[in-house]
C-alpha positions in Angstrom: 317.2 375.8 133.5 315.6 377.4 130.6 315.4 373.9 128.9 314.1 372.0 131.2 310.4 370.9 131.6 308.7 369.2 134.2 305.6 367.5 133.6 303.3 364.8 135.4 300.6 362.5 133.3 297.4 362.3 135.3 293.9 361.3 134.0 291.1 358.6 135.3 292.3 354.7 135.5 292.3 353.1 131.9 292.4 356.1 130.3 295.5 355.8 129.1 298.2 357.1 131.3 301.1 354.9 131.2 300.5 354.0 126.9 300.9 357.6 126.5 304.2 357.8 128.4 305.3 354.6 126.8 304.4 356.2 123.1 305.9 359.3 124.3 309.5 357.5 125.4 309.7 355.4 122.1 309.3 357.9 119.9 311.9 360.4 121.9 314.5 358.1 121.2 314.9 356.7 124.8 315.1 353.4 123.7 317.9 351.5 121.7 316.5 350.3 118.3 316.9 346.8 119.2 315.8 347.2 122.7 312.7 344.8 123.7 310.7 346.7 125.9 306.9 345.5 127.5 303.9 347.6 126.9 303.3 349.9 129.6 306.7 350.3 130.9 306.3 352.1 133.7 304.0 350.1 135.9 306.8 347.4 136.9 305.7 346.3 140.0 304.2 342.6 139.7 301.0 343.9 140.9 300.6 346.7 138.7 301.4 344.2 135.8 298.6 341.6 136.8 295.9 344.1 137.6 296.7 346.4 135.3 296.3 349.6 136.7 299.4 352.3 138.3 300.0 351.9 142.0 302.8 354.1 142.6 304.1 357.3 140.7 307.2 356.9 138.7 309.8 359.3 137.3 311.2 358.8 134.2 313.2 361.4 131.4 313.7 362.2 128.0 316.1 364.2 125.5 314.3 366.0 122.6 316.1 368.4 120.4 318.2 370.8 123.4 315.7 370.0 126.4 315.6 367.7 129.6 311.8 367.0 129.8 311.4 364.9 133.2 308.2 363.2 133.4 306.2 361.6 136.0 303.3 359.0 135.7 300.6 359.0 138.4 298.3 356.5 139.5 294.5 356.6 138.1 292.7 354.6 141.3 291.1 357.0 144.1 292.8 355.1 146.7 296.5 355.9 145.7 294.9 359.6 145.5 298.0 360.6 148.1 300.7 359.6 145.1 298.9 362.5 143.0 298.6 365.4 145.7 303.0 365.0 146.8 303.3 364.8 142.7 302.2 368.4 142.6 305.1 369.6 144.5 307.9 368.5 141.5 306.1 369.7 138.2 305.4 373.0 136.6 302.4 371.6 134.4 300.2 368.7 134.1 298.9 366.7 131.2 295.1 365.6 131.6 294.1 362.2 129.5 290.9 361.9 129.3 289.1 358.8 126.9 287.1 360.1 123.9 284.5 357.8 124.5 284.2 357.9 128.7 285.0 362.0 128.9 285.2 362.9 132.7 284.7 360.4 135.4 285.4 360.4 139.3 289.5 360.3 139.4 289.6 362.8 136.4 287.9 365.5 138.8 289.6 364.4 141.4 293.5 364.8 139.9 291.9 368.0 138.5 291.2 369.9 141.5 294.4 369.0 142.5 296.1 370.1 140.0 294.6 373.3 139.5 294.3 374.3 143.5 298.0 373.9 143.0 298.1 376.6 140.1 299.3 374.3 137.4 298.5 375.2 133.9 297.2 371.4 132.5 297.3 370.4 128.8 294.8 367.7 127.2 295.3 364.9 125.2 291.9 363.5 124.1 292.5 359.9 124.4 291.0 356.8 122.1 290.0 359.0 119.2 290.5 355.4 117.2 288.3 354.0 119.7 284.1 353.0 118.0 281.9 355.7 119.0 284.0 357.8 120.1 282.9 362.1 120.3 286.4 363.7 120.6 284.2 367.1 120.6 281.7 366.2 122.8 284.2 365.2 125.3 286.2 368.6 125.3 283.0 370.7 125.9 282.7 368.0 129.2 286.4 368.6 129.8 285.7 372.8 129.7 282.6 372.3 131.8 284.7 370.0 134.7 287.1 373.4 134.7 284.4 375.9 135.3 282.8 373.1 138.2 286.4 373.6 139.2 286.7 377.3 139.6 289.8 377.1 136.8 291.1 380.5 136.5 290.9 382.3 132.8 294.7 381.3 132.7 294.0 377.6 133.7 290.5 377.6 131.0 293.5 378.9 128.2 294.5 375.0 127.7 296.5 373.8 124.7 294.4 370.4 123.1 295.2 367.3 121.5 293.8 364.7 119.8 295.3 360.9 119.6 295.4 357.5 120.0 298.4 356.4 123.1 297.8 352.9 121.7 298.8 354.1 118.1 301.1 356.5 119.0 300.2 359.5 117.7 298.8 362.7 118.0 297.2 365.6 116.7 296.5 369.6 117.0 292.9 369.5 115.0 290.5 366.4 114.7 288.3 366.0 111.9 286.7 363.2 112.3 289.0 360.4 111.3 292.8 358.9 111.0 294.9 360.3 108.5 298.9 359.2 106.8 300.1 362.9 108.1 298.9 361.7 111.8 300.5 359.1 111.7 304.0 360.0 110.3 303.6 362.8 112.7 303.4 360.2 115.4 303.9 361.9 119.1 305.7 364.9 117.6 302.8 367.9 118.0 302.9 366.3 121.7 306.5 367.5 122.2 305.8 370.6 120.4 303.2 371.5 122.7 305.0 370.5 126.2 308.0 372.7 125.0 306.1 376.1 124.3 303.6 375.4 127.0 305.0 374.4 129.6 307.0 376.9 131.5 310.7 376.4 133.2 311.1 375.6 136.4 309.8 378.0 139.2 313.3 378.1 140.7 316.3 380.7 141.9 320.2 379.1 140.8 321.1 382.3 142.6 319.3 381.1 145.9 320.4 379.4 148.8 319.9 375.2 148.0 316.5 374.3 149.1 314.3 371.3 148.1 310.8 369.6 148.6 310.8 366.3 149.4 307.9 364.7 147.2 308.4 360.9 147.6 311.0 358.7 149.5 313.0 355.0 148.5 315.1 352.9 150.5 318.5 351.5 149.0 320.1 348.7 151.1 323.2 350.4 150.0 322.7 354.1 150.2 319.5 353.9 153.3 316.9 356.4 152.5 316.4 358.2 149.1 314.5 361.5 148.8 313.1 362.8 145.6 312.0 365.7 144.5 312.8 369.6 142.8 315.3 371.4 143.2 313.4 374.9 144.1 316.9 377.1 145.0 320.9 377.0 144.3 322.9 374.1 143.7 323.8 370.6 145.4 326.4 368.8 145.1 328.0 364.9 146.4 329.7 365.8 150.0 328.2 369.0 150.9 326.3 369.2 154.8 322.6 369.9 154.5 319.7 370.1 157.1 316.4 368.7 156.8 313.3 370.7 158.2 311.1 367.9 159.9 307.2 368.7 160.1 307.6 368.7 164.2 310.1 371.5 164.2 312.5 369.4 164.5 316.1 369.5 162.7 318.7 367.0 161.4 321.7 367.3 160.0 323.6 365.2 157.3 325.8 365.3 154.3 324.9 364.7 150.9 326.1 361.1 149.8 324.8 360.1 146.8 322.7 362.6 144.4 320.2 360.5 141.5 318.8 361.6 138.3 317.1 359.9 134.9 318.0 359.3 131.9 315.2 357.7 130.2 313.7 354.9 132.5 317.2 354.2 134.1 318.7 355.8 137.2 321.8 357.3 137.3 324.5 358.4 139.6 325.3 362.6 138.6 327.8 364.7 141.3 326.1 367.6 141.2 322.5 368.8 140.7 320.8 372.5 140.6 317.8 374.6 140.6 314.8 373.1 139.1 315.7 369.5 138.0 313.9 366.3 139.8 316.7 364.5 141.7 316.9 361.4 144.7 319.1 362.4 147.3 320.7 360.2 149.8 322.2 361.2 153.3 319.4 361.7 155.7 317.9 358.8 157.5 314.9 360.7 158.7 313.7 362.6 156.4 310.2 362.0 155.3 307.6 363.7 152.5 306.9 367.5 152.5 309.6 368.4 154.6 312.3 370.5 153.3 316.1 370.0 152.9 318.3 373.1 152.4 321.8 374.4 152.5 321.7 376.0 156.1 319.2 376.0 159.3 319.4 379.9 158.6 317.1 379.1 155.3 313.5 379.2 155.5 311.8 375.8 155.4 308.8 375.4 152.0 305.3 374.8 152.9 304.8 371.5 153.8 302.4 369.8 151.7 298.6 368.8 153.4 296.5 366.0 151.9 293.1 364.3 152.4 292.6 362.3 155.2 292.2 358.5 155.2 288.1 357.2 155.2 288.9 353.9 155.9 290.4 351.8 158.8 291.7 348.0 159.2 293.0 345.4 162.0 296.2 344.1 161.4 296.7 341.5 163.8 299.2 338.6 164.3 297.9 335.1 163.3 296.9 333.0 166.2 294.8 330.2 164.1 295.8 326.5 164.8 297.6 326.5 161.0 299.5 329.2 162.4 303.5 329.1 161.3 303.2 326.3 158.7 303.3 328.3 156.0 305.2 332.0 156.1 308.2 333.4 157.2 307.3 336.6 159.2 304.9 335.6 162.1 305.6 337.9 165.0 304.6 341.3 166.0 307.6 343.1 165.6 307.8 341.8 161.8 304.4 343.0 161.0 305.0 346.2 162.7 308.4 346.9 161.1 306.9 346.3 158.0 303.8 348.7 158.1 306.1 351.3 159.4 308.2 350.9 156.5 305.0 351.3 154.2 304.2 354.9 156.0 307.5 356.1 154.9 306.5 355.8 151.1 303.0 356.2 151.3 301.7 359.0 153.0 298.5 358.7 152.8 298.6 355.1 155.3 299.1 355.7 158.7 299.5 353.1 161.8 298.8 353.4 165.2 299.4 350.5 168.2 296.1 349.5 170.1 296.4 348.4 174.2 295.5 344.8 172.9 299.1 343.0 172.1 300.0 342.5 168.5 297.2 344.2 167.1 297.9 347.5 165.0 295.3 349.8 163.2 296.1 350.8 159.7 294.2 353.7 158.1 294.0 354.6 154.4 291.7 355.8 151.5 290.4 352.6 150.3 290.1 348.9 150.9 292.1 348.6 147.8 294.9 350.3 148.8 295.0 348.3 151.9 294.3 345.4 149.5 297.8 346.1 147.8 300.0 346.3 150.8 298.6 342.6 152.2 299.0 341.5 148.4 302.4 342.8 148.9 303.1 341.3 152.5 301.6 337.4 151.7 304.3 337.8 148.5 306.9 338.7 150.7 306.5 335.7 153.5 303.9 337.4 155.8 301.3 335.4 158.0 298.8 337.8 159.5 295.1 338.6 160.3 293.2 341.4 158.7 289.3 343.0 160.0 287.0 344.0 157.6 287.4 347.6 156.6 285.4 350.1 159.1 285.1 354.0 158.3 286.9 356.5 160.3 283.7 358.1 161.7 284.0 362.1 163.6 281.7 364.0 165.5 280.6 367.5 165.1 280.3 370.4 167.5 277.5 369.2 169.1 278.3 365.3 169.7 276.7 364.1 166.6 278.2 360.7 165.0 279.4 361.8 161.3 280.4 359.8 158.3 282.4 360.2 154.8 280.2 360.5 151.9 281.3 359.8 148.3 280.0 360.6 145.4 279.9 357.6 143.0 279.6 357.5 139.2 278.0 354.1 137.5 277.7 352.9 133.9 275.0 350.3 133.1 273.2 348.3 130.8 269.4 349.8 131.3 268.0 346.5 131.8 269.9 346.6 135.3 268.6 349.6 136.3 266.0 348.4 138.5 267.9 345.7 140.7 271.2 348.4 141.2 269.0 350.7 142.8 267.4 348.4 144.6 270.5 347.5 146.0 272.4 350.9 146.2 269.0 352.0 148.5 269.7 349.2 150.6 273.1 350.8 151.3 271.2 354.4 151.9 272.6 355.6 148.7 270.4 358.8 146.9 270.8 359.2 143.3 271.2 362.8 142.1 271.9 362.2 138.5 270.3 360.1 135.8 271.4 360.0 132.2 269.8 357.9 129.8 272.5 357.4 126.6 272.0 354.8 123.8 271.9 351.4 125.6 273.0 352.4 128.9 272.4 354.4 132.1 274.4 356.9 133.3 274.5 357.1 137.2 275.3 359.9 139.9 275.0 358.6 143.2 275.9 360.1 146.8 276.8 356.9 149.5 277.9 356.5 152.4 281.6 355.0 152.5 280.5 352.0 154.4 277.6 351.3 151.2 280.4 351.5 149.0 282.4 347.7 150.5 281.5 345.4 148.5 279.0 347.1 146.0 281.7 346.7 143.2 281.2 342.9 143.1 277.2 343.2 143.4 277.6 345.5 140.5 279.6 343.2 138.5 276.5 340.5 139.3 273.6 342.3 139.2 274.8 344.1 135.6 276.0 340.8 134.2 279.6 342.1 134.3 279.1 344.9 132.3 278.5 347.8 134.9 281.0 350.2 135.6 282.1 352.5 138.9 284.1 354.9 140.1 284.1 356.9 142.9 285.4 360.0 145.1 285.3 361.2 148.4 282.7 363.6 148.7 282.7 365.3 152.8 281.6 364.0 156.2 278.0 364.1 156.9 275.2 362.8 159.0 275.6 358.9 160.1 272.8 357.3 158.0 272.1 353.7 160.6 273.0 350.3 160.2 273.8 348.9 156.6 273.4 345.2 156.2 277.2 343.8 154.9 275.7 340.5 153.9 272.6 339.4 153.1 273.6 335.4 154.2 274.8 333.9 156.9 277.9 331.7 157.0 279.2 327.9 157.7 281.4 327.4 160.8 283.6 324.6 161.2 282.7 322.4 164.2 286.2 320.8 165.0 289.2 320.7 163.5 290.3 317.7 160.7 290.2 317.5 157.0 287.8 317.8 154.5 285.8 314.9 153.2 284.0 314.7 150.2 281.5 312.9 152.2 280.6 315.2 154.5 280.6 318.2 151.3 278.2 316.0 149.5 276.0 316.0 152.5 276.4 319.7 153.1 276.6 321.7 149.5 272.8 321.3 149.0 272.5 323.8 152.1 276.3 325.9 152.1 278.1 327.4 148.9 281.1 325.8 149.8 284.7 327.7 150.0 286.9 324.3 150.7 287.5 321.2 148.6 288.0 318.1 149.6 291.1 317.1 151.5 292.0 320.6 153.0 292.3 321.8 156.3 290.3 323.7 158.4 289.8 324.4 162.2 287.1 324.9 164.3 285.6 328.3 163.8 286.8 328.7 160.5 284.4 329.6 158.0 284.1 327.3 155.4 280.9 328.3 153.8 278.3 330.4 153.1 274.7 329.5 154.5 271.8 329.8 152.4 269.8 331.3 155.3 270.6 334.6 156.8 272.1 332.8 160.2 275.2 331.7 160.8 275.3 327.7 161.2 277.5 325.1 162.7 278.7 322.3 160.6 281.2 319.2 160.2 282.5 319.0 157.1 285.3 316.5 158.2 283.2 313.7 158.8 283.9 311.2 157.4 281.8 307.7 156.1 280.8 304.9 157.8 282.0 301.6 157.5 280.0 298.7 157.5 280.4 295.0 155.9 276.6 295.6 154.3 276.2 296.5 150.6 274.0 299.0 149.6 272.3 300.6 146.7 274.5 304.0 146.7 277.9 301.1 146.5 280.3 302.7 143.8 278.6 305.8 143.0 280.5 308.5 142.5 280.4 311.8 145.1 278.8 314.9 142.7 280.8 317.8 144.1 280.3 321.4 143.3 283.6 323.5 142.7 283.9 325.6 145.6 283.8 329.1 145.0 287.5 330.8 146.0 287.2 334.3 146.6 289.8 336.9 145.6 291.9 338.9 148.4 289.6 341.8 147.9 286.3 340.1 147.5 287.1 338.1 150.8 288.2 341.7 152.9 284.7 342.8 151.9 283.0 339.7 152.5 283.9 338.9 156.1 281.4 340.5 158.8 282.8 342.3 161.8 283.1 339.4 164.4 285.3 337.5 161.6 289.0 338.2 160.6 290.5 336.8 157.0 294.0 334.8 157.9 296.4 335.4 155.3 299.4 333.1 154.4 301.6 333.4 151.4 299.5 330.6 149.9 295.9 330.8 151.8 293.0 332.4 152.3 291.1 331.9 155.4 288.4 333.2 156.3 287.5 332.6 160.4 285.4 333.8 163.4 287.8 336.2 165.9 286.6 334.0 168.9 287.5 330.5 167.4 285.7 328.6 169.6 282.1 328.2 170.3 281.1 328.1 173.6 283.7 331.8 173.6 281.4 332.9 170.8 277.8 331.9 172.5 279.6 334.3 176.5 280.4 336.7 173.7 276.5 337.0 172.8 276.9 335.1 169.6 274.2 332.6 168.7 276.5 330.0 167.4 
């Protein structure tokens, strides 16, 4: 137990998390010389490959010299902040990444706190030193300052320092100002150095009855339910009886069936495991994260772990549009239902809860993009359904007053910006607290309601050019702040239901930014459109020409057509109002009113 070391990688997203681990891995040997492997290794779900950022925490190992170093890479976003908090249950250290140009931002505090409310000891690798304009120094003395904010103790403030490039793959103890050969023949080895005499062994009895925290779950088709985590007592082996400790009191029983470990990316199949190694274990069909599994119901159960609470809440509803069925595999109720539930069993910071109206489930999280990811994940895996716009989870204080979350957001812009961003963030009752002015850009600390924060991102991205930057991080619940506008436009509806014409387009684009082409279907109260005015407006775009046997002047011209402007699976959740719902297919996007048609909308108080 003495040689083993359990570490987790956290930082800010594109700091350079899962380079560093893939740099790390190489050089350790975990790879066969001939071996093809991608860059960033560790994010292999499709998703995290496309969008380029860590979803889900991974475990991975390495051999160097006599120890086991087990390794864990976290996710960088805000809304995957539940992967970090369970994380903090296996390791004995952390490793903070922070870019030598960026220094601190939102998630950086954020994995922080957790980390060192947890009592971990971090370690920092300065990121990027190869990067232009990057202040390696400058950054530290914002990396010391964050711990103070952070009430580190004097044992946490004692951190061991490095200074590298991921992307180059290597590292070093001292930085004085630029690259040299003895870095780079050095490569990651002062990282390996410094993770074996500063991180300590596992906090963990051999001589102890078994006990273990369960820190993240997987499902085998084969084996059912997998739990992973450490191994804080005694030993385990294939075949023994174990109990788990559920969070309601409750007990089960099982026996041990299959026990996992690492060896480099790969996992492998071991008999026995014991005090203070990371291990899946298989035998327990109910288990789920934070509760305990031990060698007796005489032990005494760990504490289970607590995180935030979800901000956010959706709709997920089953599709009822005319296009209904043509298109996916898993329509009904009980499909999408068996599916979320299966999500809360690996994600424990999404919960679901059934509503009195039939078919219709409400799914809480952290962020529109984590909800984002599941539906991403659902349409790819057959699903038809019907999503709401995401609404905050709002509370009330002792005395009956309506409270909402708060976050505190951070923004990097071009100066010339400025002026129209907080324009627009006081439209969504954000207050600025923090200006810095740096060489050609702004530096921005801002403190907005949660419901300000849908679909500023994409405003940013406008208004800046796409050049600003933001992060953000849930700040407390405070006083609700009124109505915020989501959209400053109204949108098209479809009259009837047909296929589009590029007639009836031509006829309509000089009024409607259009979201259809030509030839595709839509149904009456589908949007298809979005006004220039702020109303909502009725419209035909199915119409089609009419033929007469007299020539005219327009005879053979050809139809000028703008592209229509197809929105992204996040850009459409924050787009849609709250009397809409976006209809999701494994190959469409649809955008509609709840109440499809419109004499249902104009009883319901709707003007059109």
């Amino acid at each position: 137990m003495q040689n083993i070391r359990n570490i987790a990688i956290i930082a800010h997203i594109d700091h350079g998390k899962t380079t560093l681990v893939d740099a790390i891995l190489r050089q350790a040997g975990t790879f066969r010389s001939n071996q093809v492997v991608a860059e960033r290794v560790m994010d292999s779900m499709d998703l995290e490959k496309e969008k380029g950022i860590t979803i889900r925490a991974k475990n991975a190992s390495f051999k160097w010299k006599d120890y086991h170093i087990n390794i864990v890479d976290t996710p960088g976003h805000a809304d995957f902040g539940g992967e970090v908090e369970r994380i903090m249950k296996m390791i004995d250290c952390v490793f903070l990444v922070v870019d030598a140009f960026d220094g601190p931002q939102a998630q950086t505090k954020f994995v922080l706190k957790k980390a060192l409310e947890s009592g971990l000891r971090p370690m920092v690798f300065i990121n990027k030193v190869d990067r232009e304009n990057s202040r390696p120094h400058k950054v530290l003395d914002m990396v010391f300052e964050l711990f103070l904010e952070l009430n580190a103790t004097d044992e946490q403030l004692d951190f061991p320092v490095l200074y590298g490039s991921a992307k180059e793959g290597f590292a070093a103890r001292e930085w004085g100002g630029s690259i040299t050969d003895e870095m780079r023949a050095n490569g990651m080895q002062p990282v390996y150095e410094t993770i074996v005499k500063h991180v300590p062994p596992p906090d963990a009895d051999l001589n102890a009855p078994f006990r273990m925290s369960v820190a993240n779950l997987d499902y085998s088709d084969y084996v059912g339910r997998i739990a992973y985590g450490k191994i804080y007592g005694g030993k385990v082996r294939v075949g023994d009886s174990v109990v788990c400790f559920h969070v309601n009191g409750g007990k089960e029983k099982g026996k041990v069936t299959k026990i996992f470990s690492y060896n480099g990316l790969q996992q492998i199949e071991v008999e026995e495991a014991e005090a203070g190694t990371i291990i899946g274990l298989s035998g327990l069909e109910s288990v789920f994260i934070g509760e305990t599994i031990a060698e007796n119901e005489n032990c005494e159960p760990l504490p289970v772990m607590t995180i935030d609470p979800p901000t956010i809440q959706m709709s997920f509803v089953v599709n009822d549009s005319p296009l209904a069925g043509q298109e996916g595999k898993f329509l009904t109720a009980r499909h999408i239902l068996e599916r979320l539930v299966r999500e809360t069993r690996t994600n424990v910071s999404l919960s679901v809860k059934e509503t009195e109206a039939a078919g219709n489930f409400l799914v809480s999280a952290r962020g529109e993009m984590q909800v984002a990811i599941l539906v991403e994940q659902m349409r790819r895996e057959g699903f038809e359904l019907m999503v709401s716009r995401p609404e905050v989870i709002f509370q009330k204080d002792d005395n009956g007053n309506l409270l909402e979350p708060y976050e505190t957001m951070y923004i990097d812009l071009p100066s010339e910006n400025l002026g129209d961003v907080l324009q627009n963030l006081a439209e969504r009752k954000g207050e600025t607290v923090n200006m810095e002015h740096q060489a050609k850009t702004i530096l921005l600390e801002v403190v907005i309601p949660t419901r300000g924060l849908i679909g500023f991102e994409t405003d940013l991205l406008n208004l800046s050019k796409g050049m600003g930057i933001m992060s953000h991080l849930f700040k407390e619940y405070g006083p609700h702040k009124g109505d915020i506008r989501s959209r400053a436009n109204g949108v098209a509806i479809a009259m009837e239901a047909g296929e589009t014409t590029s007639y009836s387009l031509a006829q309509l684009q000089e009024r409607i930014r259009m979201f259809v082409g030509p030839a595709e279907q839509v149904y009456e109260g589908m949007v298809f459109g979005e006004n220039s005015r702020p109303d909502d407006m009725l419209a035909n775009p199915c119409k089609a020409k009419a033929l007469t046997n007299m020539r005219s002047t327009g005879d053979g011209k050809a139809t000028q057509l703008t592209p229509p402007l197809k929105m992204s699976l996040e850009r459409c959740l924050e787009y849609i109002g709250p009397d809409e719902f976006l209809e999701i297919t494994p190959t469409n996007l649809r955008m509609r009113k709840k109440l499809l048609g419109t004499t249902a909308r104009r009883r319901a108080g709707s003007k059109v």
